[in-house]
C-alpha positions, 0 to 999 in steps of 0.5 A, spaced: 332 896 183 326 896 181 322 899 175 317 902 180 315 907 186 309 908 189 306 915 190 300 917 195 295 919 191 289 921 196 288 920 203 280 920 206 277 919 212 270 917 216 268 918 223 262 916 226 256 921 227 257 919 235 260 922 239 263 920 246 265 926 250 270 925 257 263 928 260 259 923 258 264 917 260 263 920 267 257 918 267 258 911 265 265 910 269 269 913 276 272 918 272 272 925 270 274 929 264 280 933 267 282 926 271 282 923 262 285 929 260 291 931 264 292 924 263 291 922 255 290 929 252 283 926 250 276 930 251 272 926 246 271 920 241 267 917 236 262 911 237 259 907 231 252 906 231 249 899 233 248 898 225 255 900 223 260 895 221 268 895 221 266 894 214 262 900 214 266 905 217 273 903 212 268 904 206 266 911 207 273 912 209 275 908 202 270 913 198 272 919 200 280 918 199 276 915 192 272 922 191 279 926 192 283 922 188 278 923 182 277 916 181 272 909 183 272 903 185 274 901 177 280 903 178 282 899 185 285 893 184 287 892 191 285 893 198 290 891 204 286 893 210 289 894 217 284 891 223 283 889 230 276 889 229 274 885 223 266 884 222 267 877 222 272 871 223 272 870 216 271 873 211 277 878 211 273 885 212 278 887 206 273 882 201 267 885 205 269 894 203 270 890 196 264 888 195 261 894 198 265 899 193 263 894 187 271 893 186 271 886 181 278 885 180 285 884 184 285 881 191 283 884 198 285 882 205 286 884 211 293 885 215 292 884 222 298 887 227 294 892 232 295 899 232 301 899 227 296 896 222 296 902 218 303 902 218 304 895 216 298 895 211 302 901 207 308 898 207 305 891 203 301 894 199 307 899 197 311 892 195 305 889 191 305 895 186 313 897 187 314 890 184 309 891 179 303 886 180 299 891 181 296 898 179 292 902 184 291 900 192 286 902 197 290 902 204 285 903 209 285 902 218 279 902 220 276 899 228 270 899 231 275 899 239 268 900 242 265 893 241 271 889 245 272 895 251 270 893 258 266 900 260 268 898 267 275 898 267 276 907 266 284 906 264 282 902 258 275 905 256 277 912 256 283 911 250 280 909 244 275 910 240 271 909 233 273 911 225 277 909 219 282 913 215 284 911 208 289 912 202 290 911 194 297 908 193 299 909 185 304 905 181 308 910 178 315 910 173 320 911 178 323 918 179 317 921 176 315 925 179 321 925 183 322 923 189 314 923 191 311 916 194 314 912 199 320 913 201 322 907 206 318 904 211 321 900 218 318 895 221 318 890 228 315 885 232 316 882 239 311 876 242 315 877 248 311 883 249 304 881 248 301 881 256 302 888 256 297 889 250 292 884 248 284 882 247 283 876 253 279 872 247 278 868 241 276 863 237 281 858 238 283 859 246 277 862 249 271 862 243 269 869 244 272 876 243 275 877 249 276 884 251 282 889 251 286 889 257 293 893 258 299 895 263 297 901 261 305 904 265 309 899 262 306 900 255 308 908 255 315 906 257 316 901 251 312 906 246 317 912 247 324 907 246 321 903 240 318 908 236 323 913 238 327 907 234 323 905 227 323 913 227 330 913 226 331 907 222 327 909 218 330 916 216 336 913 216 333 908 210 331 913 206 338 918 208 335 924 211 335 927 218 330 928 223 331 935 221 328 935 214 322 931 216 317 937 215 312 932 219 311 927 224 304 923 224 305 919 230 299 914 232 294 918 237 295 913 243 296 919 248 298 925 248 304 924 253 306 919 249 307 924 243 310 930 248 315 924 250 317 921 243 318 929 240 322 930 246 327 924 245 327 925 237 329 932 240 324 934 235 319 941 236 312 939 237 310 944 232 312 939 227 307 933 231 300 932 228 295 931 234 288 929 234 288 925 240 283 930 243 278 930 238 278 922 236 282 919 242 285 912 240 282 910 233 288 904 233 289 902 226 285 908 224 289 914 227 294 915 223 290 915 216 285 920 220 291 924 223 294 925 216 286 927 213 286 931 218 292 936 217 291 936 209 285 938 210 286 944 214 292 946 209 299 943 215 301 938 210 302 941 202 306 937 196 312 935 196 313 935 204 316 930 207 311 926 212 313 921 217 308 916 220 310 911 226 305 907 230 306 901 236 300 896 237 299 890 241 304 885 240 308 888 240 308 890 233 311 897 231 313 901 225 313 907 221 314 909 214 316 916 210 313 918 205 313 924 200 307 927 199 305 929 191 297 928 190 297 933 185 297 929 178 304 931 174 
């Protein structure tokens, strides 16, 4: 057993100053907003600026956790970022929130595993400081899904939007504070699923980007079976039931997606944060900004159990549990 937990000292997140309602779309698209919203629950997203980077995006997200957690970029010795949208090939856009923070230590890269990226991205960076190699890490999910949507296509164009959202993760001695931090995590992976949900691009096949490209009825049934899966693995890891969970923290793919796993786990949609309205599908980004969001308007306190759960293309799914305890002990 190790030394160590992991405890969540912030969450902090940044949404583009443009904003894209169903309205809008409807202009640009054969659509309207009450064909998007009986469908996906969304009204609006957010659309980075021309000038604004996947980078950019996951530094404001970064500071804000930074500010709210009363520390700097000195205190950060790594930064695991989940994305499908990086600035570059390469370098990681992980290195270039780093250089943007002024963060001069430690390691900095980027986990790529869609819209679980968050979730992915938490659960390597908690095994970094549980193992004790480091000290305080950024965990961060960040897209701009705007630069590789096909505005022509109104079942793919609609779900997704701009922003990312960011947590301070924080060695601690294990049990102090008792029981706060990552609980346990669940992950899972299936290649066999990738023509559901995919880019039609990149640099060793094509040599472009490509664009998103979904089966849009197939991936609804496989996300309410597989989260509904990790959901409960991962309650069973950590040794509590569904009942004690006092919220789950889905990823903002679709609100019917939402409903439909709430109803399969049996659990009462009070206890289910939803932004999809308000930000649409932020992909690596959702979970983090949903979080941010219900601990600013006061749902989530200390000492809650909290679980998240995602599934992207891939397919890749996955959630964590988490205790939240952000005040200093």
């Amino acid at each position: 057993m190790s030394a160590y937990a992991t405890r969540v000292r912030s969450v902090g997140g940044y949404l583009p100053a443009k904003v894209l309602t169903n309205a809008d779309l409807s202009r640009i698209v054969s659509t309207t907003d009450e064909w998007i919203a009986e469908r996906t629950g969304i009204r609006q997203r957010h659309i980075a600026a021309d000038c604004e980077t996947t980078s950019d995006l996951a530094t404001r997200a970064a500071e804000d956790a930074l500010q709210r957690a009363g520390l700097t970029a000195d205190d950060i010795d790594l930064i695991v970022l989940g994305t499908t949208t990086p600035d570059f090939t390469f370098p990681s856009t992980a290195t270039m929130v780093q250089q943007k923070l002024g963060v001069t230590r430690g390691a900095a890269f980027d986990v790529q595993a869609v819209c679980s990226g968050f979730i992915f991205s938490l659960a390597t960076a908690d095994n970094f400081l549980v193992r004790g190699q480091f000290e305080r890490a950024l965990v961060i999910g960040a897209e701009t899904l705007s630069r590789i949507l096909d505005w022509s296509d109104r079942s793919t164009c609609v779900l997704f939007g701009d922003g990312a959202g960011a947590m301070v993760l924080e060695r601690t001695p294990a049990g102090k504070p008792a029981d706060a931090g990552v609980l346990a995590v669940e992950l899972r992976s299936d290649g066999r699923f990738r023509d559901l949900l995919f880019a039609d691009g990149g640099p060793s096949s094509t040599r472009t980007t490509g664009k998103l490209r979904m089966a849009g009825n197939q991936v609804f049934k496989h996300a309410v079976l597989k989260i509904s899966e990790s959901v409960r693995a991962v309650a069973e890891r950590a040794g509590v039931s569904l009942d004690e969970v006092d919220w789950f923290v889905p990823h903002q793919a679709n609100q019917r997606i939402l409903t439909a796993v709430a109803r399969e786990l049996g659990v009462d949609e009070a206890r289910v944060v939803s932004t999809v309205a308000q930000h649409g599908n932020t992909s690596a980004a959702s979970v983090p900004l949903a979080l941010a969001a219900a601990i600013d308007d006061g749902r989530i306190k200390d000492g809650e159990l909290v679980l998240m759960e995602a599934i992207g293309g891939g397919f890749t799914w996955g959630a964590a549990l988490i205790r939240m305890g952000m005040k200093q002990s």
